[in-house]
MITI-868443 format. One line per 4 residues: number of its first residue (from 0); their letters; for each residue x, y, z of C-alpha. Coordinates in Angstrom, 2 decimals, always signed. Example, Ala and Ser with C-alpha at 12.3 -4.5 7.8 and 13.67 -1.06 7.14 Angstrom:
// residues 2
0	as	+12.30,-4.50,+7.80  +13.67,-1.06,+7.14
//
This chain:
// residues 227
0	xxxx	+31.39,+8.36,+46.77  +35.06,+9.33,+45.68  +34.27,+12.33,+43.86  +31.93,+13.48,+47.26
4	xxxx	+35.13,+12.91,+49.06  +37.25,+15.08,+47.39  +34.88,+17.29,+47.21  +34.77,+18.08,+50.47
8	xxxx	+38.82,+17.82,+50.91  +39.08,+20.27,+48.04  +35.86,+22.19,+47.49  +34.62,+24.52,+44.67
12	xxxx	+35.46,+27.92,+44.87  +33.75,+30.67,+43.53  +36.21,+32.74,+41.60  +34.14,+36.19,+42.36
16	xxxx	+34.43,+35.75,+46.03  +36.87,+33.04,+46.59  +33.86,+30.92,+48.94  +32.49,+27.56,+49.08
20	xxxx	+30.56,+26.71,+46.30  +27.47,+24.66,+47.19  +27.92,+22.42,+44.19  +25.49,+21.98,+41.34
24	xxxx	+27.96,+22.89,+38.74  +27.54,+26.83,+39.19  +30.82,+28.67,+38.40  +29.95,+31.43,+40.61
28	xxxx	+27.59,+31.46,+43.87  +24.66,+33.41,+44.18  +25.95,+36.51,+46.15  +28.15,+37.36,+43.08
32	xxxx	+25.50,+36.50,+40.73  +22.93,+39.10,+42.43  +25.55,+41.64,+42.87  +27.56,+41.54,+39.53
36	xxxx	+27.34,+45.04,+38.04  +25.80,+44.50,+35.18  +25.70,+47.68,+32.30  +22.60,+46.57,+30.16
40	xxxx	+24.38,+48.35,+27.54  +22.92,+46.20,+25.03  +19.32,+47.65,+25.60  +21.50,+51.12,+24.89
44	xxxx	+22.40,+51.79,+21.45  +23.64,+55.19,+22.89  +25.98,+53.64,+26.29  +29.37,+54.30,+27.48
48	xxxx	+31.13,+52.40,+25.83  +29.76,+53.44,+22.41  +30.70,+56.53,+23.44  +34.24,+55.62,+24.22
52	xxxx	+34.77,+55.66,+20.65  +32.91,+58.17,+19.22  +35.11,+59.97,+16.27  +37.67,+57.33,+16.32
56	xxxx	+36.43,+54.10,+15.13  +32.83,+53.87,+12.50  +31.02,+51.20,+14.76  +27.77,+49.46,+14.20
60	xxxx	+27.46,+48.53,+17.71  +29.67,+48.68,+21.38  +28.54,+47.63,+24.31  +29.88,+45.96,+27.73
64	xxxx	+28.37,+43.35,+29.76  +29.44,+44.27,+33.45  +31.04,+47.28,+35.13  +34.96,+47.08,+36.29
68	xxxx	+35.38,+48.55,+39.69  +38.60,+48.02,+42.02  +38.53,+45.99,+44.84  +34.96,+44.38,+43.35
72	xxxx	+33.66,+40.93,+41.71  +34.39,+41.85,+37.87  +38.40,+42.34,+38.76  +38.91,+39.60,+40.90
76	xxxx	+36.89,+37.81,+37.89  +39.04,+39.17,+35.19  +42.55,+37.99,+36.81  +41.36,+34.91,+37.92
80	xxxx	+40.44,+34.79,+34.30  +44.27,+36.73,+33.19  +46.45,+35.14,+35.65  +44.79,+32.16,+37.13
84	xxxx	+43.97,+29.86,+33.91  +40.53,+30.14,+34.88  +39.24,+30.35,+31.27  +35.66,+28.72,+32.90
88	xxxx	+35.23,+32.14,+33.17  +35.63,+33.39,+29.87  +33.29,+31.06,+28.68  +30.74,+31.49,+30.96
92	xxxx	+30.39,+35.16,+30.29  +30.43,+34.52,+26.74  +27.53,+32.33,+26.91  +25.82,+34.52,+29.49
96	xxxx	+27.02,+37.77,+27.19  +25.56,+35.41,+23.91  +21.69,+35.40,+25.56  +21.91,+39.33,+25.84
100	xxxx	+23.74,+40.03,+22.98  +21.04,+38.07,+20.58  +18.25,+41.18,+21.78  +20.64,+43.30,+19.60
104	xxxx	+19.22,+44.05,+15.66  +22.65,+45.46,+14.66  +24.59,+42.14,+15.85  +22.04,+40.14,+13.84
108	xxxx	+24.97,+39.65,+10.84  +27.99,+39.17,+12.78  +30.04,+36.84,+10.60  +33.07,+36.30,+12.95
112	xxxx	+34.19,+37.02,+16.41  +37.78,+38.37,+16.27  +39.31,+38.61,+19.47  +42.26,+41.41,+20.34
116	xxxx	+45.31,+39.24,+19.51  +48.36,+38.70,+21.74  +52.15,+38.55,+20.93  +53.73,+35.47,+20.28
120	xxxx	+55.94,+35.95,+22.99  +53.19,+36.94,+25.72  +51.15,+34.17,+23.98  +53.86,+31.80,+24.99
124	xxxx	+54.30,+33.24,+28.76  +50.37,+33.13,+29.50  +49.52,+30.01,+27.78  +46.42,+31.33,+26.30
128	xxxx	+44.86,+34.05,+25.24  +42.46,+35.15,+28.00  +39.78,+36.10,+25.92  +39.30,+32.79,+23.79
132	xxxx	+36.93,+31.19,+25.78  +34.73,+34.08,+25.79  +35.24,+34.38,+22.04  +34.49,+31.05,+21.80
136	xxxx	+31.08,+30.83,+23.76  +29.78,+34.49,+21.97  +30.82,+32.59,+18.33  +28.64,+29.61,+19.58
140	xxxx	+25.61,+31.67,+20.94  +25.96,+34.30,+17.82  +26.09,+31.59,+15.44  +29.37,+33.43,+14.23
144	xxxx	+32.81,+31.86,+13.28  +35.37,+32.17,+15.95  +37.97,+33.66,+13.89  +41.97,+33.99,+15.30
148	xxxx	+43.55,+34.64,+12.16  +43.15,+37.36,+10.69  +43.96,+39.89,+13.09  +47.75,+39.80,+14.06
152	xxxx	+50.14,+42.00,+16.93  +53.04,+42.41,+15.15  +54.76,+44.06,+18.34  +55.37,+42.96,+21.68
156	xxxx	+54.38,+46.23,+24.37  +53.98,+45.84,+28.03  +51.40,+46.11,+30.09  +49.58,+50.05,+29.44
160	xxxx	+46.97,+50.44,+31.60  +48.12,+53.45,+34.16  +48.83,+55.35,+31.00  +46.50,+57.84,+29.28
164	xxxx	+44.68,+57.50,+26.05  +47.46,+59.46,+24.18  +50.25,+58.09,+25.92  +49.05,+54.61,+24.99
168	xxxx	+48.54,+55.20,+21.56  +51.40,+56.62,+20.67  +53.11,+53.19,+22.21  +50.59,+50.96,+20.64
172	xxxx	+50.31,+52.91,+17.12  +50.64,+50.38,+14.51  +51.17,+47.43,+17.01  +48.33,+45.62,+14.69
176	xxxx	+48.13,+44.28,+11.24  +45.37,+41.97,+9.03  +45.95,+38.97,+7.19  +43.11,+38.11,+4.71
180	xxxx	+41.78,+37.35,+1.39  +38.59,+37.89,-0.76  +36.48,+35.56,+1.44  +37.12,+38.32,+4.16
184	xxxx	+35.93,+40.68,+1.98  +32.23,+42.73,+3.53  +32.11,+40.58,+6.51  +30.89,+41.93,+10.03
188	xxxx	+33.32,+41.70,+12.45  +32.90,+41.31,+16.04  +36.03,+42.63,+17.71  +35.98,+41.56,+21.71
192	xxxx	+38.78,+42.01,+24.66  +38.19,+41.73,+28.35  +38.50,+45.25,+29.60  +37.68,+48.46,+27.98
196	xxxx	+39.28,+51.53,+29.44  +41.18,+54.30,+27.26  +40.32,+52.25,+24.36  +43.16,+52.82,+22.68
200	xxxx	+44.17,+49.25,+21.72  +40.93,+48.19,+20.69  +40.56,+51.49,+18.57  +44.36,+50.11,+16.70
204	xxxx	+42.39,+46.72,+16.12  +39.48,+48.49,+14.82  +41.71,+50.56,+12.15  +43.46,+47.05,+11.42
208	xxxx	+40.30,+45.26,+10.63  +38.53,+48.35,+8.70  +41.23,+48.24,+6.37  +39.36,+44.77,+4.89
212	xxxx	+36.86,+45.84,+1.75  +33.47,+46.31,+2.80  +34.27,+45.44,+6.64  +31.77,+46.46,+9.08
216	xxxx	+32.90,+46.33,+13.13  +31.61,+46.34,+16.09  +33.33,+46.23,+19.86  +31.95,+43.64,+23.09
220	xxxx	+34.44,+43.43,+25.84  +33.52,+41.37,+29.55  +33.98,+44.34,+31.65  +33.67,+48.72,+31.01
224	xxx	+36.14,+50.44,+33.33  +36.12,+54.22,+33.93  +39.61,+55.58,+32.80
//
């Protein structure tokens, strides 16, 4: 009785489309469910965001679950998931992302998720890293570790995304490091984020991790945006 009260003082919202949600426990209504813009890159060995890094980073697999366009679901998704705390989201695209991602032969040895690591200090004003939870649910579905640890920022850059791919690398450069040992050694890493775009700082964290012996990588992120 009390929580059908407050649930109709305070209702659900769905975080694609900001309406009512008709309850259930559904993070997101149907509308945004039928009209998410989904990339079935990982039926593509050969999709855009493979290509993304072609020449700069030695990948066994890339792919992206949905497409990021301006105004639409995916962004008002992503900073609900950035700058609302709404990590539900995170881990429901991991665990949607986990069910595709399975249909791929060259994720079949992931060892560990690694996700693209934030400063201390931006750590510290967010409160999270926004792509944990999604990290989280792939390492569950994957049957992978969820591994934090080993891939470190060691500096602190503002936001880049109006800049272009060489502009951004050139600020990002060597904004990465690895810590690890001999169990880290010829291990298939997953490296995810949330958006793709230049590529430039997952292509940093690539170079970081491929510096391990025997490391193999591959790239998911939530969203592909056109840059």
């Amino acid at each position: 009785m009390l929580k059908s009260l407050i649930n109709l003082l305070y209702p659900e919202m769905c975080p694609g489309c900001d309406g009512v949600l008709p309850g259930g426990g559904m993070l997101l209504c149907a509308t945004c469910l039928h009209d998410m813009p989904y990339t079935q890159h990982h039926k593509i060995t050969d999709n855009e965001t493979y290509k993304r890094f072609y020449g700069r980073l030695p990948l066994e697999h890339a792919s992206s679950l949905v497409y990021f366009h301006k105004e639409g679901i995916v962004q008002q998704l992503i900073h609900q998931l950035k700058y609302k705390g709404r990590q539900d989201v995170g881990g429901f695209m991991g665990q949607w992302g986990a069910l595709k991602l399975k249909e791929v032969d060259a994720l079949h040895d992931v060892t560990d998720i690694i996700p693209v690591p934030l400063h201390p200090k931006k750590l510290k004003e967010r409160g999270y890293n926004q792509v944990a939870a999604f990290g989280q649910a792939l390492a569950e579905g994957l049957g992978a570790a969820y591994t934090e640890d080993v891939l470190i920022r060691t500096s602190y850059t503002k936001t880049q995304t109006k800049k272009n791919l060489e502009a951004r690398a050139a600020i990002i450069g060597s904004a990465f490091d690895v810590r690890f040992n001999e169990h880290h050694h010829n291990r298939h890493f997953l490296l995810i984020d949330d958006v793709v775009t230049t590529g430039a700082t997952l292509e940093s964290c690539g170079r970081a991790l491929l510096i391990i012996p025997g490391a193999k990588l591959s790239i998911v992120t939530i969203a592909y945006a056109h840059s």
